[in-house]
N, C-alpha and C positions, 0 to 999 in steps of 0.2 A: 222804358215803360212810359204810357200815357200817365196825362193829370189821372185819366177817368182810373186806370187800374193801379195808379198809387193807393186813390181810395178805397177802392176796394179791399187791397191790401192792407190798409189800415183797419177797415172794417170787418176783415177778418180776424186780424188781431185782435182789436176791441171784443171781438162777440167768442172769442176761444176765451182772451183774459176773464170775461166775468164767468163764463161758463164752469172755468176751473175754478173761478173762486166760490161759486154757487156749491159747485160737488164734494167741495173739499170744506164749507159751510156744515155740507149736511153728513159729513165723516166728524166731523167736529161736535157736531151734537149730539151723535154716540158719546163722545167724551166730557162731555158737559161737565156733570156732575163731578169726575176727578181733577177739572180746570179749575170749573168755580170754588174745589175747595183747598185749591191753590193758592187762586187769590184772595181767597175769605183769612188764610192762614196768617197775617199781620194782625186779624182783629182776633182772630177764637182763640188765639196763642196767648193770647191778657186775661182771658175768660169772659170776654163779650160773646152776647149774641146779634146775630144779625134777624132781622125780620123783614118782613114784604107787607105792604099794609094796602096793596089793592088785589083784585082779585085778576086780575090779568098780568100783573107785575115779575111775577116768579119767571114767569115762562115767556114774557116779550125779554126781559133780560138776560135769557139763555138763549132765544134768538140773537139776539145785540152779541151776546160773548161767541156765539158759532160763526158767527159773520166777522168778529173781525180774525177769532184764529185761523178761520178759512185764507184769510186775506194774507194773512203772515205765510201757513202753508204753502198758498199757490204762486207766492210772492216768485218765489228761481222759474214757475212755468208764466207769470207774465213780463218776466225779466229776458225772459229766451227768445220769449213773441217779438220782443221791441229790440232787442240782441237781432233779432233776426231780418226784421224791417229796415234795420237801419246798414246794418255790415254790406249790402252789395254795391253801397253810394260810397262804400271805403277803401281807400289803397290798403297793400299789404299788412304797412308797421301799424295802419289807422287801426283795422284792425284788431291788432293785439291790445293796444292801448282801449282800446272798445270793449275787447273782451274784459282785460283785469280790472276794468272799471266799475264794470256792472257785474261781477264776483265781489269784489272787494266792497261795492257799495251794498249788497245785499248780504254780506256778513255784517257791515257797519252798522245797516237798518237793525238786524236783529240784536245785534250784539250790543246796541244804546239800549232797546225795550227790557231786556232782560237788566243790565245794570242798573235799569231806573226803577226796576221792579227792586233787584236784591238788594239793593245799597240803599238810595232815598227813599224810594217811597215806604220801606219796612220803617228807618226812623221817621219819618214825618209822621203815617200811622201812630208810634208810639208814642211821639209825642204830642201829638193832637187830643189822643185822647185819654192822655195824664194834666194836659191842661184844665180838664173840667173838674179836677179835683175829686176829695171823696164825699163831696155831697149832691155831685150833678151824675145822674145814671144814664150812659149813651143808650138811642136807639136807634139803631144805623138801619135804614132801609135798604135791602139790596139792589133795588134799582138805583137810588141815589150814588149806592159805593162802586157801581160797576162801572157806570159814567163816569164818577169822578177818576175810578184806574186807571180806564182807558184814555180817557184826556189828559192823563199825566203821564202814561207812559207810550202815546204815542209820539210826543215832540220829542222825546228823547230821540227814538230812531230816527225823525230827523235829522236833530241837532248832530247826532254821532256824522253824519255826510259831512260834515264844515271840513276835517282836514281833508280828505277826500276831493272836495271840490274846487278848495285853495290848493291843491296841489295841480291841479291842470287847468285854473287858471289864471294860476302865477304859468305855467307853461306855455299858454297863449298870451301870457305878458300882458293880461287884462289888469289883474291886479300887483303890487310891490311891498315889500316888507316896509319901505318909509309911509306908506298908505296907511296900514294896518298898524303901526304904532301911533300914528296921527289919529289914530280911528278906537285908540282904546278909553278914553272916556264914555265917547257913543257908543262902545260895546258893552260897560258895565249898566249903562243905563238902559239899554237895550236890553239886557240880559233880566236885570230887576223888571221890568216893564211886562216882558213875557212871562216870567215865573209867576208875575203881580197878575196876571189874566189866565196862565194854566190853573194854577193852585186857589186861586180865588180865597182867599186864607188872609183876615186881617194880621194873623201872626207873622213877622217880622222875622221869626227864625227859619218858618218853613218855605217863605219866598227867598230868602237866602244859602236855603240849601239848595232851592232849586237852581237857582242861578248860580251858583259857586259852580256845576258843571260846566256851562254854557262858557261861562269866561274861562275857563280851564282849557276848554276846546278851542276857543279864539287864542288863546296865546300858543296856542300847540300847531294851528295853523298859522299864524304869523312865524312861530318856528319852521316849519314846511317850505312857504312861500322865503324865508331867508335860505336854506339849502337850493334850494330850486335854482334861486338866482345866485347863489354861489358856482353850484355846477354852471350853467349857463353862461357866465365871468370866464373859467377856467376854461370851458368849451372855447369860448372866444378868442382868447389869450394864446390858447395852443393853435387854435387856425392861423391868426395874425402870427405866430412864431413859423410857422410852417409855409406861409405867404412873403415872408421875409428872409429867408433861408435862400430861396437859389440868387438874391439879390447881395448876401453875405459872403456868395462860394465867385460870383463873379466879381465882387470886388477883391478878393485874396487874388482870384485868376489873375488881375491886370497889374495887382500890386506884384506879383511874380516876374510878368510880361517885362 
């Protein structure tokens, strides 16, 4: 294929992925209201209430939440798109490794947003707002809380790609497990730094939760990137044994001779 019909093919790509995320948006906002009161479920569980204090707010919000469960939805049809753009530039084993990559990273994605939903973000709600004690009364706008959800629970699904990603490229020997332990202080302060700008939160415990995953996940890929290059040692060790063999069998030969 030409430059000019690669792009094209991209730009078909491009205009199917938003297309499905657009229809799967407005499948999504039939279901709004049993989302929103999903994620309302950490504050109304305490006996808060949530309010909306503009008169457009209620329903650009439930725009904002259709749009992104669209995007989580149509996620495996714009993963297929780019699956699909990419696989005819690939050998055989390329490939398979193509394939379980973008499987694997698209359970990864989902499978960080919901942990960040069930686990932290349920205690840091609690404890946020047991911080104001019993003389300070929340009144939590719901535009403000859906933002701040979504901005908390979309790094996750990033962040869950780190072993995923250390594992193929420790396989392309970009990165090494002596790297990644040389690189653990600038992980912890990398990790505090990011939670300090997701969660925007002066409290010290709740940027600490948030980062407790983040380096949990770094040292599970430096884990990773260490088997990786284990295997690849062994890999090695067995060729060079097997490189060295018919040179073993003719020196028995001669010592026979």
């Amino acid at each position: 294929m030409s430059v000019v019909q690669h792009l094209e093919e991209l730009r078909r790509l491009l205009i199917i992925s938003i297309i499905s995320t657009v229809v799967m948006a407005g499948v999504s906002w039939v279901f709004t209201d049993q989302i929103l009161q999903v994620l309302l479920h950490p504050v109304t569980s305490t006996g808060k209430d949530i309010v909306f204090i503009g008169v457009t707010e209620a329903v650009m919000t439930k725009i904002k939440l259709a749009f992104f469960t669209g995007f989580l939805a149509s996620l495996p049809i714009t993963l297929w798109q780019f699956w699909g753009f990419i696989i005819p530039a690939l050998r055989k084993l390329e490939r398979v490794y193509f394939t379980v990559f973008v499987f694997i990273s698209c359970l990864l994605f989902i499978g960080g947003v919901a942990f960040g939903f069930l686990v932290v973000f349920r205690l840091c709600i609690q404890f946020l707002l047991q911080y104001g004690g019993s003389q300070l009364i929340p009144m939590l706008s719901v535009g403000k809380y859906i933002s701040f959800t979504l901005n908390f629970l979309l790094p996750f699904g990033l962040i869950f790609e780190m072993p995923l990603a250390s594992f193929f490229l420790a396989k392309l020997g970009i990165i090494s497990y002596r790297t990644m332990v040389k690189m653990r202080k600038m992980a912890i302060v990398v990790s505090v730094v990011i939670a300090s700008a997701v969660v925007a939160s002066p409290d010290i415990f709740t940027v600490l939760l948030f980062a407790a995953p983040m380096y949990l996940l770094y040292e599970l890929s430096a884990t990773i990137v260490r088997v990786v290059e284990w295997a690849n040692y062994r890999k090695q060790a067995g060729r060079a044994i097997d490189l060295a063999a018919p040179f073993k069998k003719l020196a028995r030969f001669r010592r026979k001779l």
